[in-house]
DOKELUM-75071 format. One record per atom (N, C-alpha, C): residue number from 1; residue in one letter; chain; x negated, y negated, z negated. Coordinates in pm, 1 decimal. Layout:
<node NUM, "A", "A", <X, Y, Z>>
...
***
This chain:
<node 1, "X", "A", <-284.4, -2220.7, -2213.9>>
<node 1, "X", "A", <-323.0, -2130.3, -2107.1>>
<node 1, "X", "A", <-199.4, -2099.6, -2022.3>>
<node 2, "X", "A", <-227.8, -2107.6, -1886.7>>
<node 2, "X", "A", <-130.7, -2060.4, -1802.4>>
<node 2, "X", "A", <-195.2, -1991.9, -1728.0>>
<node 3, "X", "A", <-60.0, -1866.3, -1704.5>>
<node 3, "X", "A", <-126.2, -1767.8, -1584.2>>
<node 3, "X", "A", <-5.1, -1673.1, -1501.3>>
<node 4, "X", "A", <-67.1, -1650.1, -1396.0>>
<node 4, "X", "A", <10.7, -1576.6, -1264.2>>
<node 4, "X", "A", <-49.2, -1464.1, -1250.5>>
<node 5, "X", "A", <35.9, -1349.5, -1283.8>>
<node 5, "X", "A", <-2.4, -1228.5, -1250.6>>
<node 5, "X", "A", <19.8, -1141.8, -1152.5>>
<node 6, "X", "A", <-35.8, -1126.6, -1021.4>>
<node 6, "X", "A", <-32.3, -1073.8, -913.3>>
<node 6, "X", "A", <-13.2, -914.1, -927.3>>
<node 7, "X", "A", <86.1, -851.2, -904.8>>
<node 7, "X", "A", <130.6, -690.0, -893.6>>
<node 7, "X", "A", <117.6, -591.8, -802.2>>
<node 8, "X", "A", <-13.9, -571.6, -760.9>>
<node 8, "X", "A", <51.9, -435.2, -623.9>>
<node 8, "X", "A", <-29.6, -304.1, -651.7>>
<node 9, "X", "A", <-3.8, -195.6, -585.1>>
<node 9, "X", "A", <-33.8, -91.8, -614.0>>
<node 9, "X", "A", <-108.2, -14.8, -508.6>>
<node 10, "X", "A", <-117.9, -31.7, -405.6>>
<node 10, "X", "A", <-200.6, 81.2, -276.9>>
<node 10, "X", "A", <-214.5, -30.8, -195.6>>
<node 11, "X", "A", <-325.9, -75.3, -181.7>>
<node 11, "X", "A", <-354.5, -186.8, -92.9>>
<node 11, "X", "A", <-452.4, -81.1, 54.1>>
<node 12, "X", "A", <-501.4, -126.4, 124.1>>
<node 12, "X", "A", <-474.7, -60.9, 256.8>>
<node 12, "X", "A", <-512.8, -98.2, 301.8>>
<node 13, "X", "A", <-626.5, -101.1, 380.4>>
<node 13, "X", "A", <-680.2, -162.7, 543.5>>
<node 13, "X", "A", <-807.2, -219.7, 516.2>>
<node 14, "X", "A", <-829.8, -291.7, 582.8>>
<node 14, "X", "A", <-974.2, -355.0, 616.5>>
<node 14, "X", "A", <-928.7, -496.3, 636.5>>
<node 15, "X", "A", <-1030.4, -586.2, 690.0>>
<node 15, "X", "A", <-1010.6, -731.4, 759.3>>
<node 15, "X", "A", <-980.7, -692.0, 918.9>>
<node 16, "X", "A", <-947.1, -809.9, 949.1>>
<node 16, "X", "A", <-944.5, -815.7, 1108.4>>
<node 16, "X", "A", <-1105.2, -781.9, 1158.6>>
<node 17, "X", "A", <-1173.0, -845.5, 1137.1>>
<node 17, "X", "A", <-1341.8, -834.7, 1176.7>>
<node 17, "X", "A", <-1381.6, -697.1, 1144.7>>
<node 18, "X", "A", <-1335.7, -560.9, 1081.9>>
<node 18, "X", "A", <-1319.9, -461.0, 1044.5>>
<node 18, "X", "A", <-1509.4, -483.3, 975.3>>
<node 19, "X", "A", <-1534.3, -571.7, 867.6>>
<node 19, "X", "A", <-1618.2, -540.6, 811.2>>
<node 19, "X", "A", <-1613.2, -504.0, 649.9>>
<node 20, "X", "A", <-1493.1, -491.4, 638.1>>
<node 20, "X", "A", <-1475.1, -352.4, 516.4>>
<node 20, "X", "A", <-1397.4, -273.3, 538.5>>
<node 21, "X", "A", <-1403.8, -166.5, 476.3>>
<node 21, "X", "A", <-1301.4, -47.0, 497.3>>
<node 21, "X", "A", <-1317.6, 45.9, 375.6>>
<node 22, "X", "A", <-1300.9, 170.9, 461.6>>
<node 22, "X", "A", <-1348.8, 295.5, 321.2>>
<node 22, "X", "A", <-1477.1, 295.1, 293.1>>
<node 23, "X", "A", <-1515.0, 320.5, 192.8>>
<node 23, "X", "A", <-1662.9, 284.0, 109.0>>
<node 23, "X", "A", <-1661.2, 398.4, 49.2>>
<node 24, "X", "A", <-1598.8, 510.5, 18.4>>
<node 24, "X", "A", <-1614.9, 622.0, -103.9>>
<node 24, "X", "A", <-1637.8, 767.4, -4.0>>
<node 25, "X", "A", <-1747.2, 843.3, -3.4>>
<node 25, "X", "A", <-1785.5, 934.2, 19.3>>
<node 25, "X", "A", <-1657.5, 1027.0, -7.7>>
<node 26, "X", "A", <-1601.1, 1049.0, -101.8>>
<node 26, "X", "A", <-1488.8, 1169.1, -117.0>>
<node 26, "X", "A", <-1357.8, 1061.1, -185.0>>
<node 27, "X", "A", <-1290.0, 1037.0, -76.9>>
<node 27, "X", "A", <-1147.6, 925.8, -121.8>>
<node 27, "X", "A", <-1083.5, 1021.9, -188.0>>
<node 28, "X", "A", <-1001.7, 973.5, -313.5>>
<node 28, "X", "A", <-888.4, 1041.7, -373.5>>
<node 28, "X", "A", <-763.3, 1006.9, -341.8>>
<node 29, "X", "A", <-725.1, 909.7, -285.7>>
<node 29, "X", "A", <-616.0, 855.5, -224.5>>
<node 29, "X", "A", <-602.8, 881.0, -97.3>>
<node 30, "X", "A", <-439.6, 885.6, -19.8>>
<node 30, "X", "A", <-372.0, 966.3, 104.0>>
<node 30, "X", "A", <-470.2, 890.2, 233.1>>
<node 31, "X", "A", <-478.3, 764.6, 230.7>>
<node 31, "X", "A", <-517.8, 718.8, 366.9>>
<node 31, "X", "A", <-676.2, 740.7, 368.8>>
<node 32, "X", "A", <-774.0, 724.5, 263.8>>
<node 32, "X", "A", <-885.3, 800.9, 269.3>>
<node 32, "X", "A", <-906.4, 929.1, 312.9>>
<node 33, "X", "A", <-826.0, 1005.7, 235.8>>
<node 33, "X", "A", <-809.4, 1149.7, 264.7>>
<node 33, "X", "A", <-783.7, 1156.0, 411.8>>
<node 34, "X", "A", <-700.3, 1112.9, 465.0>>
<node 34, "X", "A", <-624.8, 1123.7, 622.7>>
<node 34, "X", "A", <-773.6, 1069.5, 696.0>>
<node 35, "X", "A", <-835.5, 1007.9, 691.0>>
<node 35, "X", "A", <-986.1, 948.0, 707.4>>
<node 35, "X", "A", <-1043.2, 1075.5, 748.8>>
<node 36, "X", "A", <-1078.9, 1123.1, 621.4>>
<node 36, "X", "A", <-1161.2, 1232.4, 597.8>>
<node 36, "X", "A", <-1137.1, 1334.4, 718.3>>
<node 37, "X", "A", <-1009.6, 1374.9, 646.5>>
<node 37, "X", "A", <-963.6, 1551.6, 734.6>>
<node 37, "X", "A", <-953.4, 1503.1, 899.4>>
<node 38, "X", "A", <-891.9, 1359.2, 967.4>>
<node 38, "X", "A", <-940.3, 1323.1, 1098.1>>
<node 38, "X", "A", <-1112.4, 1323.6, 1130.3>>
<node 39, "X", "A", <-1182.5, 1337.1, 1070.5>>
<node 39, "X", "A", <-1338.5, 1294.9, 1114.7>>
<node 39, "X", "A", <-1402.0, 1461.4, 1084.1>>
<node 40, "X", "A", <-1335.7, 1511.1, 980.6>>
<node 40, "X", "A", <-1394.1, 1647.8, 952.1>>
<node 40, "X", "A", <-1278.9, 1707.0, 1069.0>>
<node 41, "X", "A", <-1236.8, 1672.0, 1154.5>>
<node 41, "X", "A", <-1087.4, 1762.0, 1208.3>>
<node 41, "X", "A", <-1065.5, 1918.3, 1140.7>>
<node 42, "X", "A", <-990.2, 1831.6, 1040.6>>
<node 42, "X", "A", <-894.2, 1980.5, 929.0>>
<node 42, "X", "A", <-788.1, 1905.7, 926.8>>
<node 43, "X", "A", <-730.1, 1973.3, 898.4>>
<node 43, "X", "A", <-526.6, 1957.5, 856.1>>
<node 43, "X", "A", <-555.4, 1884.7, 735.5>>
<node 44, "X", "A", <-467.5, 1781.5, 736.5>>
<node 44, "X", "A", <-414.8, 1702.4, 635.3>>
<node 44, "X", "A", <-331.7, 1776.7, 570.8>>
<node 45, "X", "A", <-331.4, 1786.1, 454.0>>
<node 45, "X", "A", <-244.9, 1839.2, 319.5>>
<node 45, "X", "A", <-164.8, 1760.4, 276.1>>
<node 46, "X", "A", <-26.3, 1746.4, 311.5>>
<node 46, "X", "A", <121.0, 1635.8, 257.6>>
<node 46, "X", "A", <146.9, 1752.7, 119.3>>
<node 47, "X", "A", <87.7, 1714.4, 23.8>>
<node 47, "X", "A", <87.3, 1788.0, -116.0>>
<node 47, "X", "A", <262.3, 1736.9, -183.0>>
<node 48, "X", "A", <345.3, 1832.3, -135.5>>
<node 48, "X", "A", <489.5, 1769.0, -178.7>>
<node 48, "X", "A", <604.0, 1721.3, -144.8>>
<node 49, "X", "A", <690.0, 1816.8, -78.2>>
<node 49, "X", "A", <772.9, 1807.5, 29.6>>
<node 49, "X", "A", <895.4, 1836.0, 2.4>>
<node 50, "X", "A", <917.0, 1816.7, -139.5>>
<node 50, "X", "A", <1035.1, 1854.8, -190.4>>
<node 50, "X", "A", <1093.4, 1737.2, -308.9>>
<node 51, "X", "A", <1028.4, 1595.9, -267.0>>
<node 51, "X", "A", <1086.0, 1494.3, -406.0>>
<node 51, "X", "A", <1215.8, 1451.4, -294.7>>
<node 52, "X", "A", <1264.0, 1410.4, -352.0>>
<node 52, "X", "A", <1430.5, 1321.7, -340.2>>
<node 52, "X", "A", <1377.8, 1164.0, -239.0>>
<node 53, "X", "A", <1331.6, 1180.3, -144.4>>
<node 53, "X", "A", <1321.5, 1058.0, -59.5>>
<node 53, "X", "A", <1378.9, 1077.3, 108.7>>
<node 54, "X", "A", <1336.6, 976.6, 150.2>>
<node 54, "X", "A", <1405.0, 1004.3, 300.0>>
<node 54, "X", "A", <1332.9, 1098.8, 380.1>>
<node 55, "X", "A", <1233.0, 1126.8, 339.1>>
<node 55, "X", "A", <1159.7, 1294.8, 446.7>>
<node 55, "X", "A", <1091.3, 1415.1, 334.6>>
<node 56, "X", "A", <1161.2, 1385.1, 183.0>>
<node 56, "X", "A", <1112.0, 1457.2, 92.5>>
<node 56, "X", "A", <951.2, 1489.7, 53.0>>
<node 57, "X", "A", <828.1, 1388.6, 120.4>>
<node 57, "X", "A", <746.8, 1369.5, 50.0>>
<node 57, "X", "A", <777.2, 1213.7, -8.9>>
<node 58, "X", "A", <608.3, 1256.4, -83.7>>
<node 58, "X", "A", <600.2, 1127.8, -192.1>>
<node 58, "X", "A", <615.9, 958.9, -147.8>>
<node 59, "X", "A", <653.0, 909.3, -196.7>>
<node 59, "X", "A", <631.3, 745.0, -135.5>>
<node 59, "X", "A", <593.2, 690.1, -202.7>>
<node 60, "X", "A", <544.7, 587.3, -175.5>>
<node 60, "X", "A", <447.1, 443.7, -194.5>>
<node 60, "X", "A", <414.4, 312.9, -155.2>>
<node 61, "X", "A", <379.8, 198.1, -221.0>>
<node 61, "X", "A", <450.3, 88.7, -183.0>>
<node 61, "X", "A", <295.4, 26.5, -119.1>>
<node 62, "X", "A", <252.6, 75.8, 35.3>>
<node 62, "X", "A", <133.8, 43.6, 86.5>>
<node 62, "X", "A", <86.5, -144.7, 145.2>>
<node 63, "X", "A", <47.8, -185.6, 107.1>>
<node 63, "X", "A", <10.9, -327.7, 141.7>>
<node 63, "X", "A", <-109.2, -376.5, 184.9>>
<node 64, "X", "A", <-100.7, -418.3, 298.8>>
<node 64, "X", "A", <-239.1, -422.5, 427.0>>
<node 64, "X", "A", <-318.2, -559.4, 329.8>>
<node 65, "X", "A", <-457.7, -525.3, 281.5>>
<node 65, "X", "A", <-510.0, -616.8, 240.3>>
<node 65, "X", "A", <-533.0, -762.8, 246.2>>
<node 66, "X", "A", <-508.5, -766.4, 348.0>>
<node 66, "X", "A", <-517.1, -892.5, 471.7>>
<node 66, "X", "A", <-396.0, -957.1, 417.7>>
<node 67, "X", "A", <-323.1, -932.9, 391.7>>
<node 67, "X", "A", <-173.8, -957.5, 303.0>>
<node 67, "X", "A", <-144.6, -977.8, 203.1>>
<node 68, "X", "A", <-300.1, -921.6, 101.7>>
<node 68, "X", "A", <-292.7, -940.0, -36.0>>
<node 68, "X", "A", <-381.4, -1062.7, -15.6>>
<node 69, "X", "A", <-424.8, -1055.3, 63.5>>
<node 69, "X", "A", <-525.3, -1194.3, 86.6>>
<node 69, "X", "A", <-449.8, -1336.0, 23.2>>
<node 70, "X", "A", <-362.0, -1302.3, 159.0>>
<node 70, "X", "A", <-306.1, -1461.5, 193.4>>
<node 70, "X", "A", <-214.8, -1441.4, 44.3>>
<node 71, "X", "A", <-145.2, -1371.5, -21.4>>
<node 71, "X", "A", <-59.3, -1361.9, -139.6>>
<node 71, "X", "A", <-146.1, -1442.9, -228.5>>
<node 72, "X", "A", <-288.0, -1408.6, -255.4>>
<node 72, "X", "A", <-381.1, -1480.1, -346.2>>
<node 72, "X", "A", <-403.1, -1597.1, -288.1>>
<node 73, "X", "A", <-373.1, -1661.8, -151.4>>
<node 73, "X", "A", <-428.0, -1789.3, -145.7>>
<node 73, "X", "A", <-256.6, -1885.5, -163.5>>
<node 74, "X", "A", <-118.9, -1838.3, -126.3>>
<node 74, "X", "A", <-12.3, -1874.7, -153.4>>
<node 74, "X", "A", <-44.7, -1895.3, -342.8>>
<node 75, "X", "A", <-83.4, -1772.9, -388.3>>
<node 75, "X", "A", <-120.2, -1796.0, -560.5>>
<node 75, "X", "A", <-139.5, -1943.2, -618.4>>
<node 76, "X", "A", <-284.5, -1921.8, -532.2>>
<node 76, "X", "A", <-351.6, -2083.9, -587.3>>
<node 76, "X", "A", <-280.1, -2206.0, -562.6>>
<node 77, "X", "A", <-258.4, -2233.9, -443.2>>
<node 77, "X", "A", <-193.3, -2346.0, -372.1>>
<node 77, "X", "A", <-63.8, -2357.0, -440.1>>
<node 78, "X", "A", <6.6, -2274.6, -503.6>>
<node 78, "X", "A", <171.1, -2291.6, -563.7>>
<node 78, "X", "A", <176.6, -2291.0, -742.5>>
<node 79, "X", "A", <22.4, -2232.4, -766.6>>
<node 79, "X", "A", <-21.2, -2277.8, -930.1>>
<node 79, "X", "A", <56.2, -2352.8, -998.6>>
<node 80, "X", "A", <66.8, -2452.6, -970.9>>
<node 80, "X", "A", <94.1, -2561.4, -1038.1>>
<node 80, "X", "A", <246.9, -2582.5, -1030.7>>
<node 81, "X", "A", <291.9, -2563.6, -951.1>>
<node 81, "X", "A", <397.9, -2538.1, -929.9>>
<node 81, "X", "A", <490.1, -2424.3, -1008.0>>
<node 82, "X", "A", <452.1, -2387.0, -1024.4>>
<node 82, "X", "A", <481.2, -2190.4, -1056.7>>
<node 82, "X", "A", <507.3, -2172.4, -1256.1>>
<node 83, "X", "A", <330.9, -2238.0, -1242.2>>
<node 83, "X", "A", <281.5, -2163.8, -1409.8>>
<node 83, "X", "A", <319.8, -2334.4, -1503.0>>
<node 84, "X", "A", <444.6, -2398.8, -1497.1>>
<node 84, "X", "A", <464.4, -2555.5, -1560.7>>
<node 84, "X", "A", <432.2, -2510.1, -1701.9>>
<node 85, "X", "A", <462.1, -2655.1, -1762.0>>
<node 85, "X", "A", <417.3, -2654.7, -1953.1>>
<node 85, "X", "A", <568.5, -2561.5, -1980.4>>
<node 86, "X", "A", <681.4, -2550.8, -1883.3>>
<node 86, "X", "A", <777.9, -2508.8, -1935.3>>
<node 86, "X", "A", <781.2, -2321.7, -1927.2>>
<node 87, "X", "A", <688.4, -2341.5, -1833.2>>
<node 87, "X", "A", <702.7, -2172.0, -1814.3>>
<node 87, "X", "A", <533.1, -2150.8, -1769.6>>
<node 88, "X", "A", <477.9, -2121.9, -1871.8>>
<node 88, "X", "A", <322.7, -2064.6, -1907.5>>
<node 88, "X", "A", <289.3, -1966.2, -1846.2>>
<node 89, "X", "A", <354.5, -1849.5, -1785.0>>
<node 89, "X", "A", <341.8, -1766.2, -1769.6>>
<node 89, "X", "A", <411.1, -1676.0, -1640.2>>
<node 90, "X", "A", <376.6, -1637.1, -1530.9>>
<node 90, "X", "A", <496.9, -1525.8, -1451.8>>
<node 90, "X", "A", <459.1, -1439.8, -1385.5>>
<node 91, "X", "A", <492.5, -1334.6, -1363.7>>
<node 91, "X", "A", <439.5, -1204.7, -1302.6>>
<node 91, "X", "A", <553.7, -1189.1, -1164.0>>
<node 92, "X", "A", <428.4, -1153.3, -1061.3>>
<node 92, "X", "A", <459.8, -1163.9, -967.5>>
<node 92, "X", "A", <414.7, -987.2, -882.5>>
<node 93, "X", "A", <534.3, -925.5, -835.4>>
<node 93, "X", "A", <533.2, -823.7, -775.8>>
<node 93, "X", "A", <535.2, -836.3, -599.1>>
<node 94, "X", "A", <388.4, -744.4, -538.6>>
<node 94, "X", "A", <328.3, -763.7, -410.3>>
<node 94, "X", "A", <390.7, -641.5, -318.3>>
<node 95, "X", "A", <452.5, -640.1, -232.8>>
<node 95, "X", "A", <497.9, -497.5, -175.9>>
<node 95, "X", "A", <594.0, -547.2, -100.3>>
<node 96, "X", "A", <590.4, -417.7, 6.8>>
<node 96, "X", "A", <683.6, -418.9, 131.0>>
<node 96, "X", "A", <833.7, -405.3, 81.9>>
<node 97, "X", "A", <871.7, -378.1, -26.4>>
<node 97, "X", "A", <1058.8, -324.0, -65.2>>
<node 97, "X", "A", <1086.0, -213.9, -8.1>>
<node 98, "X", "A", <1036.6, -111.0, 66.1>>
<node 98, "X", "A", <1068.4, 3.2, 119.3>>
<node 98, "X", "A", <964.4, 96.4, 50.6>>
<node 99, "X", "A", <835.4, 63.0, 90.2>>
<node 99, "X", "A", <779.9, 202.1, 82.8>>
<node 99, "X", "A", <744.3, 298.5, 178.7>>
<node 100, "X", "A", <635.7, 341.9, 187.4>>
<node 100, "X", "A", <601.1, 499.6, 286.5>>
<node 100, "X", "A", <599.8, 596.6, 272.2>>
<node 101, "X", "A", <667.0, 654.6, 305.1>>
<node 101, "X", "A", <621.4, 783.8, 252.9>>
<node 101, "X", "A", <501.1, 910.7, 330.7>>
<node 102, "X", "A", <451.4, 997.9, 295.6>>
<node 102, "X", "A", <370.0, 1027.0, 314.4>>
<node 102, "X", "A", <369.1, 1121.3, 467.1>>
<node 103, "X", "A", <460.5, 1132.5, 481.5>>
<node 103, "X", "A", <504.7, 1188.3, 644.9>>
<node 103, "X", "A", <480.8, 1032.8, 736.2>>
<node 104, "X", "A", <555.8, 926.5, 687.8>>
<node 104, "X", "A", <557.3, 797.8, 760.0>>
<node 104, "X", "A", <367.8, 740.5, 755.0>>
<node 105, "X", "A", <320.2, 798.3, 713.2>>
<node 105, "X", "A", <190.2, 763.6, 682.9>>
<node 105, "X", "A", <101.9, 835.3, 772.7>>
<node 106, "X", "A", <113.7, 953.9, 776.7>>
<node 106, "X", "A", <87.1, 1047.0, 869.7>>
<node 106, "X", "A", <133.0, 975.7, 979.5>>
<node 107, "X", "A", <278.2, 941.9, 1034.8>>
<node 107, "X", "A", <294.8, 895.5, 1168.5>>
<node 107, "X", "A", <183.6, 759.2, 1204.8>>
<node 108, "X", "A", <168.9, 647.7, 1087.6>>
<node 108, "X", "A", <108.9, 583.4, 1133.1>>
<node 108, "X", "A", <13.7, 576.8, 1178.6>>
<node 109, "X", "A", <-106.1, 703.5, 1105.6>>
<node 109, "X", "A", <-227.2, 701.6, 1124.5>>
<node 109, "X", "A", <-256.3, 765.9, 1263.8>>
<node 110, "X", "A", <-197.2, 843.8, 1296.3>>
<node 110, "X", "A", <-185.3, 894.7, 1423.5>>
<node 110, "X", "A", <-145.1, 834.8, 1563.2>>
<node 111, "X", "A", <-100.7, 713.5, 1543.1>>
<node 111, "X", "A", <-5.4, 621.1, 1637.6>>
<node 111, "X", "A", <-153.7, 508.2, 1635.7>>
<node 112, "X", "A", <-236.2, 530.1, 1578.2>>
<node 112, "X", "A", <-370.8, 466.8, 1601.3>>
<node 112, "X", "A", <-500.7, 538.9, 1671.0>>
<node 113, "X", "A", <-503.4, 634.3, 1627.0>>
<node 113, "X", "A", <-629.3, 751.1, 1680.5>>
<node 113, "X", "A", <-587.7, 818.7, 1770.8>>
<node 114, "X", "A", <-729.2, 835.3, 1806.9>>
<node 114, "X", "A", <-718.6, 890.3, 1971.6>>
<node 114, "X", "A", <-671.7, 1078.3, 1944.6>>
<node 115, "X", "A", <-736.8, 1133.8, 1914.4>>
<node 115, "X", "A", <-650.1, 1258.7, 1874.0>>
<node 115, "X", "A", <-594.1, 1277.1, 1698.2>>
<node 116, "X", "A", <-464.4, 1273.8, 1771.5>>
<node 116, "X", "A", <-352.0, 1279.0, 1649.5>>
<node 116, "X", "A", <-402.1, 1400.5, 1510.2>>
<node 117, "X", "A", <-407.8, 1421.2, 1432.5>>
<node 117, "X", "A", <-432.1, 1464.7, 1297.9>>
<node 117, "X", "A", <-327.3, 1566.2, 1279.4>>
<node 118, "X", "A", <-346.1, 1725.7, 1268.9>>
<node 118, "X", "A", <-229.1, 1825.0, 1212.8>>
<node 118, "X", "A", <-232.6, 1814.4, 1111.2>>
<node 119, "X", "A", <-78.4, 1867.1, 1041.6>>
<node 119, "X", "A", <-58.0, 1826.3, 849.0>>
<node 119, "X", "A", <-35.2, 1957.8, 845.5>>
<node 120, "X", "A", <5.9, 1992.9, 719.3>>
<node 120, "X", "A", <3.6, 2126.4, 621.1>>
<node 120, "X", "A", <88.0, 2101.3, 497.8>>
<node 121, "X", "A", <199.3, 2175.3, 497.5>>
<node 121, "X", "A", <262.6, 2170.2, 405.8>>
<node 121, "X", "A", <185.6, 2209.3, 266.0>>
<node 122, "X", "A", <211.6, 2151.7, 181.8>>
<node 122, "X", "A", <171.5, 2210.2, 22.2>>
<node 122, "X", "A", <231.6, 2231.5, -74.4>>
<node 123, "X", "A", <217.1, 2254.9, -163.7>>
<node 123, "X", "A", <250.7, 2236.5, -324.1>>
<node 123, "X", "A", <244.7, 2088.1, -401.9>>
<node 124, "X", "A", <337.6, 2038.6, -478.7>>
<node 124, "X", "A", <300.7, 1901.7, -533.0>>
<node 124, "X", "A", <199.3, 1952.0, -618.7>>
<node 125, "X", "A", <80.9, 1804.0, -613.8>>
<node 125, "X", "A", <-69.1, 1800.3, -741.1>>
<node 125, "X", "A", <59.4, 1758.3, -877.9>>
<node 126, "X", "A", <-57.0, 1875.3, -955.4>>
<node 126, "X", "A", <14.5, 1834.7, -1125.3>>
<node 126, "X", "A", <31.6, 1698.5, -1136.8>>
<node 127, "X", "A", <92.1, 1625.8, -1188.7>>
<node 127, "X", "A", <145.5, 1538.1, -1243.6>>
<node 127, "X", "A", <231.0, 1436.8, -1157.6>>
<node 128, "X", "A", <218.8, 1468.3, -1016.3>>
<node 128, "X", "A", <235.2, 1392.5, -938.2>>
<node 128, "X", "A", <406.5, 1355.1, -925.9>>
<node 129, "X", "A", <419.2, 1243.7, -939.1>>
<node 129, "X", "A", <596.6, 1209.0, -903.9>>
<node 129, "X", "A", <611.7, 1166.0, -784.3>>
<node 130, "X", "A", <798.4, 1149.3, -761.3>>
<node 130, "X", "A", <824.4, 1100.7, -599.1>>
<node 130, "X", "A", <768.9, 985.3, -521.7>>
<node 131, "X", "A", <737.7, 873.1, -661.1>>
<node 131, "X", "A", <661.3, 786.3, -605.6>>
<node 131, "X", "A", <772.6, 623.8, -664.9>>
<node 132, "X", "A", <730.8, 556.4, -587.9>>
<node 132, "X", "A", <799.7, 382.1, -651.7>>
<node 132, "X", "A", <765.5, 279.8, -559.2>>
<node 133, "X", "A", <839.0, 164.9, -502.6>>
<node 133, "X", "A", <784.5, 68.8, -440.3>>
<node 133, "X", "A", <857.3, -27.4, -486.4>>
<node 134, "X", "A", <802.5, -164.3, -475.3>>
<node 134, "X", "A", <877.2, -274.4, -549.4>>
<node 134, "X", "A", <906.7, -334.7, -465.4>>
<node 135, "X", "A", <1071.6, -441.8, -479.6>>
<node 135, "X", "A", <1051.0, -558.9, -411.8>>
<node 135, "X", "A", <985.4, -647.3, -417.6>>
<node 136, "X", "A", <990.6, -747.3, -349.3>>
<node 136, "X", "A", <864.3, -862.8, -327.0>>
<node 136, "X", "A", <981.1, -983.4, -320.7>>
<node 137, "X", "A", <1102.3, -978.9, -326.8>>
<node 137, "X", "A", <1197.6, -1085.4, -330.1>>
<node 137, "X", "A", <1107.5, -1235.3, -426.0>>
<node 138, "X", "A", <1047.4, -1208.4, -529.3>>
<node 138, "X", "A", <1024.1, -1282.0, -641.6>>
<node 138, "X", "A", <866.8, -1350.7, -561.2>>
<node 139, "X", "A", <828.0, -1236.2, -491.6>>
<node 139, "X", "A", <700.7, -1325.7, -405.9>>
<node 139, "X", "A", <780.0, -1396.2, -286.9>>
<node 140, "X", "A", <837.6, -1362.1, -231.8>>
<node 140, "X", "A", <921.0, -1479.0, -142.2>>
<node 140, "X", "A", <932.7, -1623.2, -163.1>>
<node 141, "X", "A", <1063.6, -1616.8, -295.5>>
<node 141, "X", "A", <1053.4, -1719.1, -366.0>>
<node 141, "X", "A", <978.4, -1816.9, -434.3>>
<node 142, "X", "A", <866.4, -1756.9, -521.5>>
<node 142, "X", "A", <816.4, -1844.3, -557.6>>
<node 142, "X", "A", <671.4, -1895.3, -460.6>>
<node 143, "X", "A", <623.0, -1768.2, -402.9>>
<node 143, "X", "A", <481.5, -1781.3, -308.5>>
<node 143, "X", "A", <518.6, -1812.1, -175.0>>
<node 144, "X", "A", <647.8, -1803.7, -141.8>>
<node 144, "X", "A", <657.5, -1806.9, -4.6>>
<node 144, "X", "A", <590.1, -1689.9, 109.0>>
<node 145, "X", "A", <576.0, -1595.8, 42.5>>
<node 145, "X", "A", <503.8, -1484.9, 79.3>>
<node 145, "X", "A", <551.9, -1345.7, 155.7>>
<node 146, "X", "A", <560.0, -1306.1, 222.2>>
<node 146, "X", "A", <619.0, -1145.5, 218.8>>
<node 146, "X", "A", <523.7, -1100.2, 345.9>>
<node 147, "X", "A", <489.8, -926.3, 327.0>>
<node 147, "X", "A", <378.6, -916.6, 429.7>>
<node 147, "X", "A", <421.6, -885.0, 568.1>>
<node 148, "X", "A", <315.8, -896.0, 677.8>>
<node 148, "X", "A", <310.0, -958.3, 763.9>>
<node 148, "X", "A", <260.1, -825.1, 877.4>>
<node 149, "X", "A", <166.2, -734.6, 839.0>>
<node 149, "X", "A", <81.7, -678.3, 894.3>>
<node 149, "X", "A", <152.4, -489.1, 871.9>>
<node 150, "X", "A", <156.7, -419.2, 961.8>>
<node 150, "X", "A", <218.2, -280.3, 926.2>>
<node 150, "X", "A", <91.2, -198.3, 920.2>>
<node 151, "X", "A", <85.1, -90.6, 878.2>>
<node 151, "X", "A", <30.7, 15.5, 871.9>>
<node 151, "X", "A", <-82.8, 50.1, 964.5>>
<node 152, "X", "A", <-32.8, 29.4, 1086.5>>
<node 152, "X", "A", <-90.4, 42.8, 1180.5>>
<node 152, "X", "A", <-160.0, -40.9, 1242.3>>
***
């Protein structure tokens, strides 16, 4: 058995043809939420404004689907290549190397819609940490991959 294990964590967006998107009546995640409180027009809640990053909310390593796409079709096509009798096995990490943070998230969503979205400072949610984003150096290399598409 050989296998390639694809890594990402907050995938993001729709297709170009915008025939998927948000699907969940009450999103638990930031860009759903930002969804929400723009369509209900209420203040967005940045829950956490005090971790150790470059605007002291949380960050996260966001990746436009459309991106995880083509990562899964670089996957297949480099298979063989990748997963040899000598090496059975490799895990592969999907992400921008920076990260958003949740103020930069806010800017984006707003730099799209026609009236911009007010935020609200908060309290961090229990358990919640500063956050993590990975490099993608290792998808470069072996997939020829790195994403393509921003936020916006």
């Amino acid at each position: 058995m050989r296998v390639l294990s694809l890594r990402y964590f907050n995938p993001v967006g729709s297709d170009p043809g915008l025939r998927t998107g948000l699907q969940l009546k009450r999103p638990s995640r930031a860009l759903g939420k930002l969804i929400q409180a723009h369509q209900a027009r209420t203040a967005f809640s940045v829950t956490g404004v005090n971790y150790p990053t470059r605007d002291g909310t949380g960050i996260r390593d966001y990746v436009h689907v459309w991106d995880l796409a083509a990562a899964h079709i670089a996957a297949i096509e480099r298979f063989d290549t990748i997963c040899t009798q000598a090496q059975r096995a490799a895990a592969v990490n999907l992400g921008t190397g920076n990260g958003t943070t949740v103020r930069e998230l806010c800017a984006a969503f707003n730099n799209v819609v026609s009236t911009p979205l007010k935020t609200v400072d908060a309290g961090p949610r229990p358990g919640d940490v500063a956050g993590g984003y990975t490099p993608s150096d290792r998808a470069e290399e072996l997939l020829g991959w790195t994403p393509k598409l921003s936020l916006e």
